[in-house]
Every structure is written in structure tokens, then in C-alpha cells.
N, C-alpha and C positions, 0 to 999 in steps of 0.2 A: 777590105779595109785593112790598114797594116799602122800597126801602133808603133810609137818609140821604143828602144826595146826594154827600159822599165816604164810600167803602168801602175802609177803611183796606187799601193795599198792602203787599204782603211785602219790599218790593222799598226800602222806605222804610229800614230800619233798615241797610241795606249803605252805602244812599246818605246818611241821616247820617254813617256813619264816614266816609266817604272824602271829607266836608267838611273833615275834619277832618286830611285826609292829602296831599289834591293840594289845586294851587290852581284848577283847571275839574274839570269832573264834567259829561261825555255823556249821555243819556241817549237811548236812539234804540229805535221801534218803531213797529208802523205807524200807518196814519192810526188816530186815535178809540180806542187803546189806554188813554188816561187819562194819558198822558206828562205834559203842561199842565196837570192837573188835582193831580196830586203834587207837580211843583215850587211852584207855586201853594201847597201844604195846607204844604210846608212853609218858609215864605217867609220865615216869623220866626226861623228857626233859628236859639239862641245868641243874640237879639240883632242877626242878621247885618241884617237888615231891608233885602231880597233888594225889588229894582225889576223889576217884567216888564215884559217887552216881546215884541210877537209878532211878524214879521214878515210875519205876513199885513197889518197895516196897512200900505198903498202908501206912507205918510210916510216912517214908519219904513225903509221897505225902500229907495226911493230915498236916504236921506243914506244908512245903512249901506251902500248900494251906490256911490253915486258920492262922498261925502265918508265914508270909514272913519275919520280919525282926528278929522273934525269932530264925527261921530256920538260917539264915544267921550268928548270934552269937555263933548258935551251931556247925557251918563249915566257920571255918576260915580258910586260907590259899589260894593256888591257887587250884579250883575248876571243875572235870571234871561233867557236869550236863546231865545225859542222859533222854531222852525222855520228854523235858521238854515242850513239848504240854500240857502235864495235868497241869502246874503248870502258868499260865498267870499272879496271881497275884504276881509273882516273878520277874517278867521281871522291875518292877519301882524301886525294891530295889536293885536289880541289879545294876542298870542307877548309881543310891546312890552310891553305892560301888564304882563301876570303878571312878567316880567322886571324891572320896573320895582319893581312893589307887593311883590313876595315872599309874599305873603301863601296862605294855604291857604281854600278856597272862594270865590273873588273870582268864580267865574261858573257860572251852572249852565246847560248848553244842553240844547234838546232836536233832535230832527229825526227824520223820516220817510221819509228818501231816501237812508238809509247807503249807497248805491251812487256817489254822490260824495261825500257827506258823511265817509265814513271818508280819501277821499285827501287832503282838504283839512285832515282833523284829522291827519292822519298825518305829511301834509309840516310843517305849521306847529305843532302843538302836541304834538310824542311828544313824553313823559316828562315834561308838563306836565297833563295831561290823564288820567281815568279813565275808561271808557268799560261802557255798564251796559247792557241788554237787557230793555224790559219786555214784557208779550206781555197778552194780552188776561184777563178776571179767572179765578184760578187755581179750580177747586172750592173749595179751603182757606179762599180768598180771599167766594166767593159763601156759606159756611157759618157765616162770620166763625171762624174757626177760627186759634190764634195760632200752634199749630206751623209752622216752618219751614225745617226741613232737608233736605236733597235725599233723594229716594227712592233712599236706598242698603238693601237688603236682608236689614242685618245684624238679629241677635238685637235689638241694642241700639236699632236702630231700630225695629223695630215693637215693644219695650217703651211705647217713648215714644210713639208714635202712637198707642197705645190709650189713653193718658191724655187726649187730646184727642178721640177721635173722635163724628161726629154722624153721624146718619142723612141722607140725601140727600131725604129727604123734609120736613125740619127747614128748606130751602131755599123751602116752598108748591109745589113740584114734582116730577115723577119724574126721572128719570135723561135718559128720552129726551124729553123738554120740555127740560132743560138743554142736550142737545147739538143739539138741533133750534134754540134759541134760541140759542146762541150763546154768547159771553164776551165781548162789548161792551161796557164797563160802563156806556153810556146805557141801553143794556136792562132794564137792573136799578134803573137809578134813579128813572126814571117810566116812566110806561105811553106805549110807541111801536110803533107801529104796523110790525110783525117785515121786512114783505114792501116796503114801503117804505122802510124805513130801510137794507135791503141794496142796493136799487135805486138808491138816493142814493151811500151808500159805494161801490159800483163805479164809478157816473159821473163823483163826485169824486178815487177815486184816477186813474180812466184822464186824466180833463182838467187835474189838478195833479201827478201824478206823472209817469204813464206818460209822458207829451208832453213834458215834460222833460228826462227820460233819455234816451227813444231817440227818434229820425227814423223816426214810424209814421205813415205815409199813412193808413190806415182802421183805428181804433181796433174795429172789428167783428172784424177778424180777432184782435187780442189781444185782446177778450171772448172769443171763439172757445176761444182760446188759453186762458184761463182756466180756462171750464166744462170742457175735454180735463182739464187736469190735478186738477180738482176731481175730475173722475168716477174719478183714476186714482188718490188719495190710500190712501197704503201699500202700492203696487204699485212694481215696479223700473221705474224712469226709463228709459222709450223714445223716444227722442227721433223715432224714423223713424216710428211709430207716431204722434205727435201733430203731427209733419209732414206725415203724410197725411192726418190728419183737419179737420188746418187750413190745409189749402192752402199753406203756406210753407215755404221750406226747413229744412233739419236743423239748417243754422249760425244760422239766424233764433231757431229754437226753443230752441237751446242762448244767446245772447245774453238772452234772454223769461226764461228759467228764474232765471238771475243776476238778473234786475230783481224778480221775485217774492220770490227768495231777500235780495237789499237791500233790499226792501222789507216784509221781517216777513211777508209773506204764508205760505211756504210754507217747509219745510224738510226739508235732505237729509241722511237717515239712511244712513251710510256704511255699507258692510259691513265685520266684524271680520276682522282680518288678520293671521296669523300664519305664521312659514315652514314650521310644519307641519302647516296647512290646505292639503292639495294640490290638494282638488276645490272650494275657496270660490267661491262666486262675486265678481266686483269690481264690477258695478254699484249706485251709490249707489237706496234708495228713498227716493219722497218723498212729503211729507206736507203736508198743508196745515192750517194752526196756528188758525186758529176754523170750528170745524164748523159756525156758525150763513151763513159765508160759503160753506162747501161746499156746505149743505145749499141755499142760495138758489142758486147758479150750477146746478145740478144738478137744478134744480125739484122735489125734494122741500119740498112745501108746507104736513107740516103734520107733528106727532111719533107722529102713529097712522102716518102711511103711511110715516113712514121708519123705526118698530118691525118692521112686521109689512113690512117691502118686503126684496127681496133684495141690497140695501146695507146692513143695518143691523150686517152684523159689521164690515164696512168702516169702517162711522164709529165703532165703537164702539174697535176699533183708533187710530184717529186722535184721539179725547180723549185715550185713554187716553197715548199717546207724549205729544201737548202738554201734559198735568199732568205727566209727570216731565220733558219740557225746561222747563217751568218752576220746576220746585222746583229745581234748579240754575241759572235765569238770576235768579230771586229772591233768588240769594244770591252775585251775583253770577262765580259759575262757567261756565265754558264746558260745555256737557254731556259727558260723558264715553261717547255712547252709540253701540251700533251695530248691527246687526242680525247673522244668519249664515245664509246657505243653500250648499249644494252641489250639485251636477250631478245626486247620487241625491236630489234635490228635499229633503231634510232641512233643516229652519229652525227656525229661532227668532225672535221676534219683535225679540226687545231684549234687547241684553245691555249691562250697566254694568261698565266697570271701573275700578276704583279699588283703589290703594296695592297692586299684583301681585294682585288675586281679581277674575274676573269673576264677575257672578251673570247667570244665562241669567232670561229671562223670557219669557213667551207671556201671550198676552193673546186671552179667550173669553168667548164670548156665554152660554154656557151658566152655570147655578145647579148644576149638575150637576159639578163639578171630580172625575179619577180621578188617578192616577197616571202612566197612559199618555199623558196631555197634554203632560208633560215627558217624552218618550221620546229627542226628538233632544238632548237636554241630554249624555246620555250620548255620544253622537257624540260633542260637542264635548270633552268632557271625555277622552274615551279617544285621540285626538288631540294634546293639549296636555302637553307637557311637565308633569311634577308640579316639578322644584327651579326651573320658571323661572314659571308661572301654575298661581294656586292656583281652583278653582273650589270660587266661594260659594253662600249657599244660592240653589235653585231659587222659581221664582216664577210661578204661574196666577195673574194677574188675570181673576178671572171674577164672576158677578153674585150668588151666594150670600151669604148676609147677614153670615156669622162666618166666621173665621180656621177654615182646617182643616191638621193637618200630616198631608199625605199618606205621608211617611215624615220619615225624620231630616234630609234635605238637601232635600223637599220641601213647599213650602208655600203650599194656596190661599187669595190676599187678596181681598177687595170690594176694589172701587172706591174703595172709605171712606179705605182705608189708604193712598193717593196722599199 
């Protein structure tokens, strides 16, 4: 299947409004998410008639770096500024400006590096600035599908999602082609070559990002580092564990995880925490945000051997959390999500909460969804205060094709319903 070559993002319709609210608008995710390719689609907005500029041209990047306010007279108007991590000393003439113009949307940035990028927008441009999180293409997004609400659980929500829903086959794919390929939106727009194009994207983030941020002698061991945490995506974060596998210390491993974590790569699902959760546990799990990059560090090579291989609940886990963090970074919200286990090994995959109701959810491989699949729900819930947390409906994502209600407060969804 080969798409147009922009695939209209969900992420688009938050970042209109908020032209229209602050005067800069962020826009930050990792390399090759389509960041450049959105401000770009929306360049005309209003009339603004939006100038790009990228800072990968070395011109550009020297005046923005050694003359910032000469740079600034030589680009007048309203301004789209990409990859503007290499350019820090921009960010105060910046401030100047917006101060100056008063104006709402005068600059749209993007960047790949929020591990400084956030200090320098923080020091120089809070309360000037909006800041937005895009991640690689959603299912919703690859089905061309317009719903986009955050996967909140309620009645009202899967009302509406059935109005919009398509088969995953509607895509020229199966499920496990999708997560085996990845959510790169180059993947999807011409025919590229899967096994090489990962191979590029790690070389290009480890010599333009990694080198960057941190003081790494041998970019082999954070490859190393990499593949440990690909192989461990939705497992709880053991740092001794991936220190011993990669030969470097625990404090090394723990500074690595931050640079993945600013870097869009990978993300840490916190566990839920209440004062009368007594046996919770407190370590964060993590996940890694495009399976088409796990599945490449990981050398599964191809979507038969990673169906039928003994990772395949694993990854399927891992799509499944990256589509509901991004129905919430699509709309600009931080996720509201968290995991739950306890010492008598009792868990839940994901649980959301919103406005006092959590809703628990698990997430399974099986077509076969029972009732005992939410068994630890009830843990949680008999636990929980009822006048302080209300618990909402229950949630199997699993790979049956239709909505089933297991009971009154239990419900299994496909995939589709993300």
C-alpha cells in the first residue's frame, strides 16, 4: 500500500489552535517522526506564510550560532525553525522578539533532542511557548481514520469509535506486518527498503544525537545498550540487569535511559500509587515507542518470525501502550497512564486515570478473551477507597474481531478500538 506522501496527522488540529494561543509552538520527537514534514504541510496557515529554515544547513547554523540577532534580521516574518537544538544561543533573541512583536504564532520550532532542548526552552521561553509531542504514525493515523480522542474507556467513548472503525486489513496488511514494520511515516510513503532504513536511523541518531548529549567513547556499547532495552520493552526497568549485560555501570545506564527517554525513543510507564496500595510495587516499566525499531535492534527480521516467535506477546504489548500514549500526545495531553503489580505478583497492564475513575486494562494475544483475564482488576479495586477512586470500566485488548461485554464492568476490545 503506498500513501500520498503527507499522511494527514492527528497532532495537526491541537497545533492549529495553539497558533492561535501562544506566540512559539514546539514541537519535539524523535528523528524521522514527520515533525518537518507537518510544519512544512502547514506553512500557509491563516495567511501566516511560515519561512523554513532547518538547521541542518551549516549557513544557517553558523549565523544562528555566532551572530543570533544578525540571523534574526536576516529572517523576518513568521518563522518555521527546524532542529533547533544546535542553535541554543537563539533561544534569548527569540524571547526579544516575541516580546517585541506581541503577536500569537510568530515561530513554529521543531527538535529531536528535548534532553537540552527542553532547558533552553524553559530558561528562555516559559509562558511564551507551547510545547507538543509527536511520536511516530498512530494505527488511526496509518487507516486514515479522523477519530481522535484519547483512549479513555468510557461508554461514550467506544460509542464513537465504532462510528469510525476500519479493519486493520483495510491498511494492505496484517497486524503483525504493521508492528513488525514499524510507524516511520517514510515506510508508508514509498517502498524502502525495512532492514536498511533501521540500520541508517540508528547510525544517524547514535552520530547526530547520541554524540551530542553525552561524552561516549564507543558508540558499540550504547548500540549494546539499545538492543538490552529493546529486548526488555514492557518488562520493569532493571538497571543492574542491563549493566551487566552491557558492561557499564548502573549510574552510566541510568544517565543512557534519560537520553532514550529525551529522545522519543522509549518510554516510562510508571506504576500507580495510592496510600492504600501496600504491596505495589514502585518500579517504573519501559517501553519502547516504534516496534519497527525494536523489532530491528532485536533481529527479528521478518513478521512470520516475530508472530509465531516467543516475543510476540511482548511486542504486541508495546504497540498496543504506544497507540494509547499517543491518542493522548495527539491531542496534546500528557498521558494519564500507569501500570499496577504487587509482591503476590498480581498486574495490570495499564491503567488510565482520569477526572477520580481509573479504568484497569490488560492487554492479550489471544482471540479467545474470558472473564478471568481481568481477575486482578478486582484486587485493585477492593483496595481502593470507593468516596476517593471510583473504578471504571474494565478493558481486554485482545485480537478478536468484535466488541464483547464480558460482564457489566467488563469489556473485550480489538485492537481496532485504540
Amino acid at each position: 500500500m503506498c500513501f500520498s506522501m503527507f499522511i494527514t496527522r492527528h497532532l495537526q488540529s491541537i497545533l492549529t489552535a495553539l497558533i492561535r494561543q501562544f506566540p512559539s509552538i514546539m514541537v519535539t520527537g524523535a528523528r524521522q517522526v514527520g515533525k518537518s514534514t507537518l510544519l512544512k504541510h502547514i506553512s500557509g496557515f491563516e495567511d501566516k506564510n511560515y519561512q523554513y529554515i532547518t538547521f541542518d544547513d551549516p549557513l544557517q547554523l553558523a549565523q544562528a550560532t555566532d551572530e543570533p540577532m544578525l540571523f534574526m534580521l536576516n529572517h523576518t516574518g513568521n518563522l518555521i525553525l527546524d532542529e533547533v537544538q544546535y542553535v541554543p544561543n537563539l533561544f534569548p533573541v527569540l524571547k526579544l522578539n516575541i516580546d517585541e512583536q506581541k503577536q500569537n504564532g510568530q515561530f513554529l520550532l521543531s527538535g529531536s533532542q528535548a534532553f537540552s532542548l527542553m532547558a533552553r526552552v524553559n530558561e528562555s521561553l516559559a509562558g511564551r511557548v507551547a510545547v507538543l509531542k509527536l511520536l511516530g504514525l498512530s494505527l488511526r493515523e496509518i487507516l486514515d481514520i479522523a477519530f481522535n480522542a484519547p483512549f479513555i474507556p468510557t461508554q461514550d467513548y467506544i460509542t464513537a469509535r465504532e462510528k469510525q472503525l476500519k479493519s486493520i486489513e483495510d491498511s494492505g496488511k496484517s497486524l503483525w506486518q504493521l508492528i513488525h514494520q514499524g510507524q516511520m511515516p517514510r515506510l508508508y510513503e514509498q517502498e524502502t527498503n525495512w532492514e536498511i532504513y533501521y540500520a541508517s536511523y540508528v547510525s544517524t541518531y547514535l552520530e547526530r544525537d547520541v554524540r551530542q548529549i553525552a561524552n561516549i567513547n564507543d558508540l558499540n556499547d550504547f548500540t549494546r545498550f539499545m538492543t538490552s532495552v529493546a529486548s526488555r520493552s514492557g518488562e520493569l526497568l532493571n538497571y543492574s540487569n542491563i549493566a551487566q549485560e552491557v558492561g557499564v555501570s548502573v549510574e552510566t545506564i541510568r544517565r543512557w535511559v534519560v537520553i532514550l527517554q529525551a529522545s522519543g525513543i522509549v518510554y516510562l510507564l510508571q506504576p500507580y500509587h495510592h496510600n492504600h496500595l501496600k504491596r505495589a510495587i514502585k518500579t517504573p516499566k519501559i517501553y519502547m515507542l516504534d516496534t519497527g525499531l525494536m523489532a530491528y535492534l532485536t533481529k527479528w527480521l521478518t513478521p512470520d518470525t516475530l508472530q509465531r516467535g516467543a516475543k510476540s506477546g511482548q511486542f504486541l504489548e508495546t504497540f498496543v501502550v504506544a497507540e494509547i500514549i499517543k491518542s493522548f500526545y495527539n491531542q496534546g495531553i500528557e498521558p494519564p497512564l500507569y501500570y499496577y503489580r504487587d509482591t503476590n505478583q498480581k498486574e495490570i497492564d495499564v491503567i488510565i486515570e482520569q477526572d477520580g475513575v481509573v479504568y484497569p486494562i490488560e492487554i492479550k494475544s489471544t482471540a479467545n478473551p474470558d472473564k478471568k483475564m481481568g481477575s486482578a482488576f478486582k484486587t485493585l479495586k477492593d483496595q481502593l477507597p470507593e468516596h476517593e477512586i471510583n473504578v471504571g470500566t474494565g478493558v481486554i485488548i485482545n485480537q478478536y474481531p468484535k466488541k464483547i461485554w464480558l460482564t457489566t464492568a467488563l469489556v473485550a476490545l480489538p485492537i481496532t478500538y485504540l
